[in-house]
N, CA, C and O atoms as CSV, one atom per row, in Angstrom:
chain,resi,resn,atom,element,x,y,z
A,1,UNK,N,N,-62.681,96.248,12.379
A,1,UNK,CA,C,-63.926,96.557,13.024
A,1,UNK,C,C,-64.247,95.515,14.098
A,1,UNK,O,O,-64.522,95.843,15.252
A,2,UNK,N,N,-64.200,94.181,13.652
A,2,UNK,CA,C,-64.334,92.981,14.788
A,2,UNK,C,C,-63.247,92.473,15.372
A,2,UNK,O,O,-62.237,92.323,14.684
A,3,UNK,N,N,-63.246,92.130,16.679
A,3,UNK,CA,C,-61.926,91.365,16.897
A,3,UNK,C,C,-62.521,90.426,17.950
A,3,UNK,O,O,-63.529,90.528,18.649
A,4,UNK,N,N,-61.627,89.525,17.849
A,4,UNK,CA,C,-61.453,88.264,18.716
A,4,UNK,C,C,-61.224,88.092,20.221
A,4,UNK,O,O,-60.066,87.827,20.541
A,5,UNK,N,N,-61.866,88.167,20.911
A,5,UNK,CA,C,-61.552,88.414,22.556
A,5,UNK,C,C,-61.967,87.238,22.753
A,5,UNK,O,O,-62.806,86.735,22.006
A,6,UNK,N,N,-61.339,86.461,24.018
A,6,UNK,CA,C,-61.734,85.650,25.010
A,6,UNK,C,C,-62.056,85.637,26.374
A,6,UNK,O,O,-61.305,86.224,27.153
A,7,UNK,N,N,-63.405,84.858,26.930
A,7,UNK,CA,C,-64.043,85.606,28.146
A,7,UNK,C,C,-63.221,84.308,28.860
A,7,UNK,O,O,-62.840,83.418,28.100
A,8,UNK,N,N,-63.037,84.227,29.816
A,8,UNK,CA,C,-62.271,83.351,30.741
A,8,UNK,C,C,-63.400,83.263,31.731
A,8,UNK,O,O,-63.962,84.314,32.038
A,9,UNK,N,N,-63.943,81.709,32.462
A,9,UNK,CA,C,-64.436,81.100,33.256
A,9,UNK,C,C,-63.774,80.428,34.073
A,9,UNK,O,O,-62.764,79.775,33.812
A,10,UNK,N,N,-64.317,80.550,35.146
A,10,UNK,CA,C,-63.701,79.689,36.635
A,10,UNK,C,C,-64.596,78.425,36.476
A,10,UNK,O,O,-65.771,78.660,36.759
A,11,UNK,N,N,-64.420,77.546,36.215
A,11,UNK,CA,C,-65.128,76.501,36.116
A,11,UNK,C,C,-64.786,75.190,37.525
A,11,UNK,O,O,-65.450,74.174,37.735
A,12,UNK,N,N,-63.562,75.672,38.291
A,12,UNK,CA,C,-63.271,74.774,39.562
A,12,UNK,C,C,-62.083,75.112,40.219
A,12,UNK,O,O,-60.998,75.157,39.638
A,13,UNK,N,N,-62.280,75.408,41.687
A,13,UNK,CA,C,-61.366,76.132,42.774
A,13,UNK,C,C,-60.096,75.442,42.588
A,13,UNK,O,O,-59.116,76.129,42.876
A,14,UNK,N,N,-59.768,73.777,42.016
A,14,UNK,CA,C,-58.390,73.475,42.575
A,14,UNK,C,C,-58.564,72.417,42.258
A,14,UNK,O,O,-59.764,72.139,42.267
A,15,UNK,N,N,-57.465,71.050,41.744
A,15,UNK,CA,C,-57.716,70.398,41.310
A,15,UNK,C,C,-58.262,69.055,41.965
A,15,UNK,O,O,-58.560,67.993,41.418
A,16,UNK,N,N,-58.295,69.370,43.098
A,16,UNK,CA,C,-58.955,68.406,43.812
A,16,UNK,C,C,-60.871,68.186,43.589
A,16,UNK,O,O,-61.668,67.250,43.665
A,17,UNK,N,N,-60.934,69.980,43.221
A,17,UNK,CA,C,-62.411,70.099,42.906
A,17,UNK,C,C,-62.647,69.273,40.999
A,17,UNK,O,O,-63.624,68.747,40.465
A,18,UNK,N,N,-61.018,69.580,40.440
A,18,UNK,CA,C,-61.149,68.763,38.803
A,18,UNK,C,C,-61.853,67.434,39.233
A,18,UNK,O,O,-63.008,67.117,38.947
A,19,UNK,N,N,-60.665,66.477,40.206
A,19,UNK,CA,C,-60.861,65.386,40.402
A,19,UNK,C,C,-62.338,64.430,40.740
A,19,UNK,O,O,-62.745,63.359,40.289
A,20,UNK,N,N,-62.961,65.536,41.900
A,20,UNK,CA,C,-64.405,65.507,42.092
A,20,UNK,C,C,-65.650,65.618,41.152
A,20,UNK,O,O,-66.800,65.341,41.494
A,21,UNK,N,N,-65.234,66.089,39.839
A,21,UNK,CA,C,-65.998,66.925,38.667
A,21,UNK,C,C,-66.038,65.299,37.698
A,21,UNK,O,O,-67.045,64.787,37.208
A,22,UNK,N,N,-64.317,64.653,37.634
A,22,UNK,CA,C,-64.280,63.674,36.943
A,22,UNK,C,C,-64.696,62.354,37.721
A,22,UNK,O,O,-64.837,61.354,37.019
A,23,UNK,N,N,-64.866,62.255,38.817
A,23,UNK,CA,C,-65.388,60.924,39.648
A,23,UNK,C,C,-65.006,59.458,39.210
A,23,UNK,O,O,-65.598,58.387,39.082
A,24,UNK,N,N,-63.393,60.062,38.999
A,24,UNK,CA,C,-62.750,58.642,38.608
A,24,UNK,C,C,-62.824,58.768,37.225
A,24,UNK,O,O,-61.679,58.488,36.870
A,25,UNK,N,N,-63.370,58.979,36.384
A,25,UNK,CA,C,-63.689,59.005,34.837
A,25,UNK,C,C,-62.301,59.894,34.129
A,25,UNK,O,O,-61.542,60.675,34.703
A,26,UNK,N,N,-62.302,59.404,32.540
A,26,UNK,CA,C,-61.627,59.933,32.154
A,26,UNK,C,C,-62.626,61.430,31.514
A,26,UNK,O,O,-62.010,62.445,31.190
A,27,UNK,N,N,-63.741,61.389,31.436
A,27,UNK,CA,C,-64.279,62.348,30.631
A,27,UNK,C,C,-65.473,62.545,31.681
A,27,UNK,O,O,-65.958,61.665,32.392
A,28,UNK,N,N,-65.868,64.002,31.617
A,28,UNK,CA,C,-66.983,64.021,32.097
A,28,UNK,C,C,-67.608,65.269,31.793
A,28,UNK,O,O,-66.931,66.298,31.801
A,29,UNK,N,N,-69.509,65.300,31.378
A,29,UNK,CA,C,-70.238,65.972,30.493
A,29,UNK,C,C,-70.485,67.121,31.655
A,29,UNK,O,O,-71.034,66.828,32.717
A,30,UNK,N,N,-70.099,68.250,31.398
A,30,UNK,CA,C,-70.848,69.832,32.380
A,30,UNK,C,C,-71.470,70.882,31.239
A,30,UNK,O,O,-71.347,70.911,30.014
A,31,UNK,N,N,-72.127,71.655,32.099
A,31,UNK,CA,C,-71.747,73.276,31.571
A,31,UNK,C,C,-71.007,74.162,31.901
A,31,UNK,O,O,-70.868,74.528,33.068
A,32,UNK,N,N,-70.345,74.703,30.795
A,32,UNK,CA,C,-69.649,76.100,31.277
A,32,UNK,C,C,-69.485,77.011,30.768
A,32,UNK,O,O,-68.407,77.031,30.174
A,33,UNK,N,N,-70.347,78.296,30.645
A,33,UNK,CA,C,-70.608,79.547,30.425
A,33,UNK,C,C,-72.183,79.265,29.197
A,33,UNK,O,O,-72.611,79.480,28.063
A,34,UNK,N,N,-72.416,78.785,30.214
A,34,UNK,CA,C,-73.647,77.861,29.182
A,34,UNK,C,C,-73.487,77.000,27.935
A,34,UNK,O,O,-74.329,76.941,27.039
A,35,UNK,N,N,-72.568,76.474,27.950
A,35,UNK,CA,C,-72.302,75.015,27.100
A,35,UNK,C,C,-72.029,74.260,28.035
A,35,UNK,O,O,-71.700,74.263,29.221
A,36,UNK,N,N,-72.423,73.093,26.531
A,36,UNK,CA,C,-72.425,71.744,27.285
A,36,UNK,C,C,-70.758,71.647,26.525
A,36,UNK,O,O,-70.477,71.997,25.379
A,37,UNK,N,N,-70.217,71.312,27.122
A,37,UNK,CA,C,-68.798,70.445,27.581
A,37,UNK,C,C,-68.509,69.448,27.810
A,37,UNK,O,O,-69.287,68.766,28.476
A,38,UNK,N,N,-67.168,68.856,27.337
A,38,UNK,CA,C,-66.845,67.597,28.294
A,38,UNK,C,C,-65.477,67.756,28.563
A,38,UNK,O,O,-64.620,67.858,27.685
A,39,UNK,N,N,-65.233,67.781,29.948
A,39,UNK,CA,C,-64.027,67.806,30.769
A,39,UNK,C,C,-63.151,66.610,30.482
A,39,UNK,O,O,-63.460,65.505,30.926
A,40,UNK,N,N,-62.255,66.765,29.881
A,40,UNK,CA,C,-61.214,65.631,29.729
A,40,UNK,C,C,-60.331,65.305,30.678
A,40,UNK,O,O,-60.067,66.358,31.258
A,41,UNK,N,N,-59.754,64.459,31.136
A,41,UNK,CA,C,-58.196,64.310,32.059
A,41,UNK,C,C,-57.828,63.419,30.928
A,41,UNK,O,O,-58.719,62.699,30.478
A,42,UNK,N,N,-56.460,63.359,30.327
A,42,UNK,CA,C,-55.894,62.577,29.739
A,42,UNK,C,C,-54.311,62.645,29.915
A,42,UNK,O,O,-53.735,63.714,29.715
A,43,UNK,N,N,-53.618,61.514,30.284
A,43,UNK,CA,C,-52.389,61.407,30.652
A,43,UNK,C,C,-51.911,62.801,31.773
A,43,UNK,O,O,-50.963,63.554,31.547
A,44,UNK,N,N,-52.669,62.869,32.770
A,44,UNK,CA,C,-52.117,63.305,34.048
A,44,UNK,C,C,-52.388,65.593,33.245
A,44,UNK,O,O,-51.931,66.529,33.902
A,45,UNK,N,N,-53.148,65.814,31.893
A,45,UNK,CA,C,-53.717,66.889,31.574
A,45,UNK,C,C,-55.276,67.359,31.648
A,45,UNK,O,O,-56.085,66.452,31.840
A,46,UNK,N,N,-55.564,68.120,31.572
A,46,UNK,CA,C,-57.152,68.807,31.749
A,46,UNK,C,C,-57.629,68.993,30.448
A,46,UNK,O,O,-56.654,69.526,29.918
A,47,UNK,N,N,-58.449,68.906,29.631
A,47,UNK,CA,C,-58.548,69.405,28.505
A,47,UNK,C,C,-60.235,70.079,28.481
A,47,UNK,O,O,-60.944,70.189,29.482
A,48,UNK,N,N,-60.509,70.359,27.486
A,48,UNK,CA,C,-62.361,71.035,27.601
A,48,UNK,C,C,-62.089,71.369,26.208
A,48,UNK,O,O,-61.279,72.177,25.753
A,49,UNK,N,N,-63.393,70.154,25.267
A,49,UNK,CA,C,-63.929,70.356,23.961
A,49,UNK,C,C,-65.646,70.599,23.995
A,49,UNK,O,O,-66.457,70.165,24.813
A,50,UNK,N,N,-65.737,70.951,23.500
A,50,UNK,CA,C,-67.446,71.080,23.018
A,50,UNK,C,C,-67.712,69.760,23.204
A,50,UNK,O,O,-66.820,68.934,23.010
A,51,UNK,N,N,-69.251,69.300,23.693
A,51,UNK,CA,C,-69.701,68.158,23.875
A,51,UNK,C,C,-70.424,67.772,22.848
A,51,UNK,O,O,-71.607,67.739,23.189
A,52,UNK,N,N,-70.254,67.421,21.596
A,52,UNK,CA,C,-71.150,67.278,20.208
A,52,UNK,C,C,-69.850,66.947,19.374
A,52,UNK,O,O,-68.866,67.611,19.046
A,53,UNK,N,N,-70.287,65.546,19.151
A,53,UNK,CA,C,-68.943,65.510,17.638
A,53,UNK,C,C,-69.664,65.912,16.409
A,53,UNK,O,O,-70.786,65.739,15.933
A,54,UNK,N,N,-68.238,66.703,15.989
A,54,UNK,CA,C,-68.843,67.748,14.538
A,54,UNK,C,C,-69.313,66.864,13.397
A,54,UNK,O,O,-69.839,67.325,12.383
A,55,UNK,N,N,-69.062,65.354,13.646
A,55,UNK,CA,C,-69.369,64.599,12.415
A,55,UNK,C,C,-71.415,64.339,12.127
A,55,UNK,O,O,-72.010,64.461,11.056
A,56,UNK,N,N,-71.927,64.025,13.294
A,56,UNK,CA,C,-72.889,64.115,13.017
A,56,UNK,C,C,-73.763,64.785,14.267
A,56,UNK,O,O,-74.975,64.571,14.233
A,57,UNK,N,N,-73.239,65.578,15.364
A,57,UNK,CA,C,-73.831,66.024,16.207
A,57,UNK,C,C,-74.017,65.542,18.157
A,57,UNK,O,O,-74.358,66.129,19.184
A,58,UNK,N,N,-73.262,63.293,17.535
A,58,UNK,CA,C,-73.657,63.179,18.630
A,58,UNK,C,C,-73.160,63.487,19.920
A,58,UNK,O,O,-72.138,64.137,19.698
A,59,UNK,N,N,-73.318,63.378,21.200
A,59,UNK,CA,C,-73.207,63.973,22.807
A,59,UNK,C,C,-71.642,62.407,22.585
A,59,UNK,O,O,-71.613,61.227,22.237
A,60,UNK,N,N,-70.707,63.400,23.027
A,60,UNK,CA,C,-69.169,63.001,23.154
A,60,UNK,C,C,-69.724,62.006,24.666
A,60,UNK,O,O,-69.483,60.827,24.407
A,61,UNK,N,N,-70.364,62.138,26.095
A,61,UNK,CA,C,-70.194,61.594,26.776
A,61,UNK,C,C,-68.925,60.079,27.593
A,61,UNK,O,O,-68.067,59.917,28.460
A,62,UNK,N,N,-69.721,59.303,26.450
A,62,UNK,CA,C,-69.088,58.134,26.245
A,62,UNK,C,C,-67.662,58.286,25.408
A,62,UNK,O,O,-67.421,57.172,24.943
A,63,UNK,N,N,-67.256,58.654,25.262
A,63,UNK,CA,C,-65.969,58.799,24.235
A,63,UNK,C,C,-64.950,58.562,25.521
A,63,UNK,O,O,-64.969,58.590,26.751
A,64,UNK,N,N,-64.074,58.319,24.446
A,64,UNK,CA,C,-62.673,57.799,25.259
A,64,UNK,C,C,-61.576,58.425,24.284
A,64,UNK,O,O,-61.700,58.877,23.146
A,65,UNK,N,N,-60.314,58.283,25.221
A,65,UNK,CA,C,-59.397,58.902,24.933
A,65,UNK,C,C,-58.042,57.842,24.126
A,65,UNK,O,O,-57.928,56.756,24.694
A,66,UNK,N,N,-57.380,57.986,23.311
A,66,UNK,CA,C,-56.001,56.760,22.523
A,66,UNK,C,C,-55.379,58.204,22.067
A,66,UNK,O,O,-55.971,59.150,21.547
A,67,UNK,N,N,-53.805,58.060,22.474
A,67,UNK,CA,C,-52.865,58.701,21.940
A,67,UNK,C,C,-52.873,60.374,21.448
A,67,UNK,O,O,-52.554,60.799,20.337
A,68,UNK,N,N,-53.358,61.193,22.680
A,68,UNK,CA,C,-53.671,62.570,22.786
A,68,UNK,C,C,-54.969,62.868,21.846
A,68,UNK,O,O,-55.071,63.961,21.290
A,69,UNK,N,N,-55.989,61.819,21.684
A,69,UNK,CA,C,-56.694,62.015,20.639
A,69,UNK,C,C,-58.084,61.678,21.804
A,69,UNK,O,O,-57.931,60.868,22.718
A,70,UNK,N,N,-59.184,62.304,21.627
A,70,UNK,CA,C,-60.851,62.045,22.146
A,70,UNK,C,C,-61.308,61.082,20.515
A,70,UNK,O,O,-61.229,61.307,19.307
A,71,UNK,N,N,-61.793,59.953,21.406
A,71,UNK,CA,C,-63.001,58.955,20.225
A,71,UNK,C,C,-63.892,59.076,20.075
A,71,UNK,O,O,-64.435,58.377,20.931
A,72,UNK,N,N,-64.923,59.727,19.273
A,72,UNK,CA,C,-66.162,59.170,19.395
A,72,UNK,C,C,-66.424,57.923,19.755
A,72,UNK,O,O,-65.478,57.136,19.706
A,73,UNK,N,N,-67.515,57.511,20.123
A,73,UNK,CA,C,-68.382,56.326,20.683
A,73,UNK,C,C,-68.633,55.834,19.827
A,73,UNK,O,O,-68.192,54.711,19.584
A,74,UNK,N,N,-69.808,56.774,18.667
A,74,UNK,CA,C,-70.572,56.160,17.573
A,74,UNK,C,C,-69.630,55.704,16.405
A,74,UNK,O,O,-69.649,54.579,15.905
A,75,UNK,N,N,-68.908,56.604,16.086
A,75,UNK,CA,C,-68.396,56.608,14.593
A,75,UNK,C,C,-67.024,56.015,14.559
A,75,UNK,O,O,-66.676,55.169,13.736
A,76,UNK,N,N,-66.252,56.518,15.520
A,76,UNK,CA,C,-65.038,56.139,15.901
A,76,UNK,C,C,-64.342,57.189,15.328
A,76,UNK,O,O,-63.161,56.919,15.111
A,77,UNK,N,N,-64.699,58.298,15.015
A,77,UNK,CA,C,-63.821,59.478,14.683
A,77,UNK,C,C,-62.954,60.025,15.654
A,77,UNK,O,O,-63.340,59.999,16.823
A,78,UNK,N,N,-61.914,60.489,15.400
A,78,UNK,CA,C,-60.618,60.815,16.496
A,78,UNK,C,C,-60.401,62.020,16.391
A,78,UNK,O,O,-60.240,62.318,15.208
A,79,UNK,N,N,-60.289,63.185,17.325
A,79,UNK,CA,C,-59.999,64.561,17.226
A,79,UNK,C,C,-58.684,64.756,18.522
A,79,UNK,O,O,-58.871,64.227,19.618
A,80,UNK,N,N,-57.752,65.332,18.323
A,80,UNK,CA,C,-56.595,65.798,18.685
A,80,UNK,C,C,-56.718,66.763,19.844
A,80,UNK,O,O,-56.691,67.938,19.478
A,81,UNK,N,N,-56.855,66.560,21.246
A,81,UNK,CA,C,-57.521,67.054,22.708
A,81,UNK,C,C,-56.471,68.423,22.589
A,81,UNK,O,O,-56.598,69.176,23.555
A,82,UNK,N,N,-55.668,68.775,21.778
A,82,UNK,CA,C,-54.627,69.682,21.889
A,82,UNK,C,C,-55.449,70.654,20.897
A,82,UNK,O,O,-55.982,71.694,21.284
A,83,UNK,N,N,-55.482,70.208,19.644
A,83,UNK,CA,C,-56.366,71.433,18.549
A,83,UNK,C,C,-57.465,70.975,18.119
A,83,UNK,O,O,-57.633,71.431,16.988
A,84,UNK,N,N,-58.296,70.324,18.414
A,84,UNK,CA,C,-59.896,69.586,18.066
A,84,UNK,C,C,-59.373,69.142,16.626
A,84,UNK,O,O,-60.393,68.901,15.980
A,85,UNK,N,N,-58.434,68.958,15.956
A,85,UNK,CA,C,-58.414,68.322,14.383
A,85,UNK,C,C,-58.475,66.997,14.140
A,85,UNK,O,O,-57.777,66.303,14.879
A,86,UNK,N,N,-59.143,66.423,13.272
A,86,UNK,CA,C,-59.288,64.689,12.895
A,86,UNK,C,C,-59.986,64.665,11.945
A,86,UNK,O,O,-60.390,65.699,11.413
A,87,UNK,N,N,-60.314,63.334,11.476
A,87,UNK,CA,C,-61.123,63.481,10.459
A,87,UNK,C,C,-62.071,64.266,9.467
A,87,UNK,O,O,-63.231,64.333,9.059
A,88,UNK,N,N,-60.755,64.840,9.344
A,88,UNK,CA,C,-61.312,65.954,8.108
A,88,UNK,C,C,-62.139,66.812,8.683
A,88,UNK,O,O,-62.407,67.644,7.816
A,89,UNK,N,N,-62.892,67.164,10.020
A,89,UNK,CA,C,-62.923,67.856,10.879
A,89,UNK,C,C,-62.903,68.742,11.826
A,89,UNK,O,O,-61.681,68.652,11.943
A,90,UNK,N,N,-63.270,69.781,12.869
A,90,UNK,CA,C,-62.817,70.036,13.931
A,90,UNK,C,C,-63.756,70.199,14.938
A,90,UNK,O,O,-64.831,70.797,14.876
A,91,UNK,N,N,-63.340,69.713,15.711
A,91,UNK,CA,C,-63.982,69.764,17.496
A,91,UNK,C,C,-64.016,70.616,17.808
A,91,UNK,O,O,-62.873,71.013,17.580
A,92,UNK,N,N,-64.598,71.496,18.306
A,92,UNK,CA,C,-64.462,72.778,19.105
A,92,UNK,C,C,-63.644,72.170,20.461
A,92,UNK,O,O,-63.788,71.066,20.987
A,93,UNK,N,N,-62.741,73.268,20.839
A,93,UNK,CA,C,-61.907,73.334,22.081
A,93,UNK,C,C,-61.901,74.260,22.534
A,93,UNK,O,O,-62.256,75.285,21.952
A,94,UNK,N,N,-61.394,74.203,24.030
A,94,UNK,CA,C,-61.424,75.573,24.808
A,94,UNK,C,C,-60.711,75.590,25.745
A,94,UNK,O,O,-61.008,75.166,26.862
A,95,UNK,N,N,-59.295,76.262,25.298
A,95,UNK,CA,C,-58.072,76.261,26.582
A,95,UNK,C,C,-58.375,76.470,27.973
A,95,UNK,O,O,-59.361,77.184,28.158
A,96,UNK,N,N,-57.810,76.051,28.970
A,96,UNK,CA,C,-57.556,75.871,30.187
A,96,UNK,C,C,-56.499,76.371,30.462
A,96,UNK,O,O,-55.460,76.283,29.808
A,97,UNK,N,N,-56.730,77.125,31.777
A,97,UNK,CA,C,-55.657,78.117,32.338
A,97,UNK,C,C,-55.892,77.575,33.870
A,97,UNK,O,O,-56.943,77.170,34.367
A,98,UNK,N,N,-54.676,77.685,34.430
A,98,UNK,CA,C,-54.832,77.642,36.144
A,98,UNK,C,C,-54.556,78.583,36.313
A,98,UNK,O,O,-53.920,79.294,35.535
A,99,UNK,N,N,-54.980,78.884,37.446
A,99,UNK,CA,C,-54.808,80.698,38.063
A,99,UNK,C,C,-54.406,80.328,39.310
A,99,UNK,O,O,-54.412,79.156,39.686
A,100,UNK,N,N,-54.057,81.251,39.977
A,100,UNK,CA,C,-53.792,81.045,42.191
A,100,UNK,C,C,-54.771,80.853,42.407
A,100,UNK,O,O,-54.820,80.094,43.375
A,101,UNK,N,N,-56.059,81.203,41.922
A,101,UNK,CA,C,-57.475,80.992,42.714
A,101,UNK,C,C,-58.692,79.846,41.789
A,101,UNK,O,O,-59.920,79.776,41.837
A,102,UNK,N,N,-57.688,79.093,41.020
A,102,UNK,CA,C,-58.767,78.243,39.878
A,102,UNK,C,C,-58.475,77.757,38.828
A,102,UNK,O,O,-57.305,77.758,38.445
A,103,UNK,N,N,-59.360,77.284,38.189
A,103,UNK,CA,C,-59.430,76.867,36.664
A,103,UNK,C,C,-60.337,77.655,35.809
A,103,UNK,O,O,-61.562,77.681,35.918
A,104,UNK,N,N,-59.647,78.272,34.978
A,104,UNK,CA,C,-60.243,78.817,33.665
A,104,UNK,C,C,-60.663,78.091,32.678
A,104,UNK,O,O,-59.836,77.192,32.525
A,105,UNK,N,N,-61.859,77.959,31.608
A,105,UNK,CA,C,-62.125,77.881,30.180
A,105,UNK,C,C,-61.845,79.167,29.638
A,105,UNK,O,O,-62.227,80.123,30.312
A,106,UNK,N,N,-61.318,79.374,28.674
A,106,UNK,CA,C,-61.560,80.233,27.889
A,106,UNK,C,C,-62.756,80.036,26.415
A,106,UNK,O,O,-62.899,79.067,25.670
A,107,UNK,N,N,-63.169,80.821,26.420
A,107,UNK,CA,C,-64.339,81.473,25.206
A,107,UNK,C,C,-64.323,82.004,24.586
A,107,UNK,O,O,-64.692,83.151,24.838
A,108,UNK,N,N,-63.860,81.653,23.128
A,108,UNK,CA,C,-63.832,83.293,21.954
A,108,UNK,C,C,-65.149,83.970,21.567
A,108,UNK,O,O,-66.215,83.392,21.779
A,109,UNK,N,N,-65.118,84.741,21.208
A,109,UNK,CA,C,-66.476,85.606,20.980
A,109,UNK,C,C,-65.939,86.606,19.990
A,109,UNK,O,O,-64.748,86.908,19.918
A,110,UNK,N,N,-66.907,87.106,19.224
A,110,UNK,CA,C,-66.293,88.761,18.188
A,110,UNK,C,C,-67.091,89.468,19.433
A,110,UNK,O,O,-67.885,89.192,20.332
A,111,UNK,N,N,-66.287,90.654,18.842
A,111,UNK,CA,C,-66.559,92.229,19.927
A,111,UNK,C,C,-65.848,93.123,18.748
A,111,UNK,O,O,-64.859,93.066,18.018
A,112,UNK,N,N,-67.142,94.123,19.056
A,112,UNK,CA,C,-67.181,95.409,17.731
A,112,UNK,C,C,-65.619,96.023,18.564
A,112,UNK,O,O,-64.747,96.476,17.822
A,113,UNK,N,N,-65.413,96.000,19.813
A,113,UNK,CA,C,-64.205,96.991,20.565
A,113,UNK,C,C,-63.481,96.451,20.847
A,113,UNK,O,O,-62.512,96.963,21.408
C-alpha cells in the first residue's frame, strides 16, 4: 500500500556554487526542501546530513569532520558521513547526485502510489 519514493532537490548549479555555499568551511548550516541541513565537503566529497545530532537534538553547525566520520561539538559523538551510523545511533542523511545541470539532495517520503 505505501512505498518509498524520493523527491530530488537542486540545491546548487555547479560546484563552484558548492564551494561558495561552504566559504572555505568544512561544514556549512542551509535549508533544503525545508530542512535545516548541513552541507559537508570532506576529503575532496559533498555530503548532506540533517542538522540536529540524534543524541540530544543539538544544531551540528560547529561539528567537524575525523576519518569519514561528522563530530559533534557537544558530546563528541561520531556518525559515518556515508550512512549517518555511530554511537548507537543514526544521523539522518541525504544522498547527493550531480546532474549536467546541478546538485541534487534526495528526500524519502511514503506515497500511498
Amino acid at each position: 500500500m505505501f512505498s518509498m519514493k524520493t523527491k530530488w532537490v537542486k540545491f546548487a548549479s555547479d560546484e563552484k556554487e558548492l564551494n561558495e555555499l561552504l566559504r572555505g568551511k568544512e561544514c556549512m548550516p542551509m535549508k533544503v526542501n525545508s530542512k535545516a541541513v548541513l552541507l559537508v565537503k570532506h576529503d575532496g566529497e559533498y555530503y548532506m546530513v540533517k542538522n540536529r545530532c540524534p543524541h540530544q537534538g543539538y544544531r551540528l553547525d560547529q561539528a567537524h569532520c575525523e576519518e569519514g566520520a561528522i563530530v559533534c561539538p557537544w558530546h563528541k559523538y561520531s556518525f559515518s558521513l556515508e550512512t549517518g551510523r555511530g554511537s548507537g545511533l543514526y544521523l539522518e542523511n541525504y544522498p547527493i547526485e550531480k546532474r549536467e545541470d546541478g546538485y541534487y539532495a534526495g528526500f524519502e517520503y511514503f506515497s500511498l502510489f
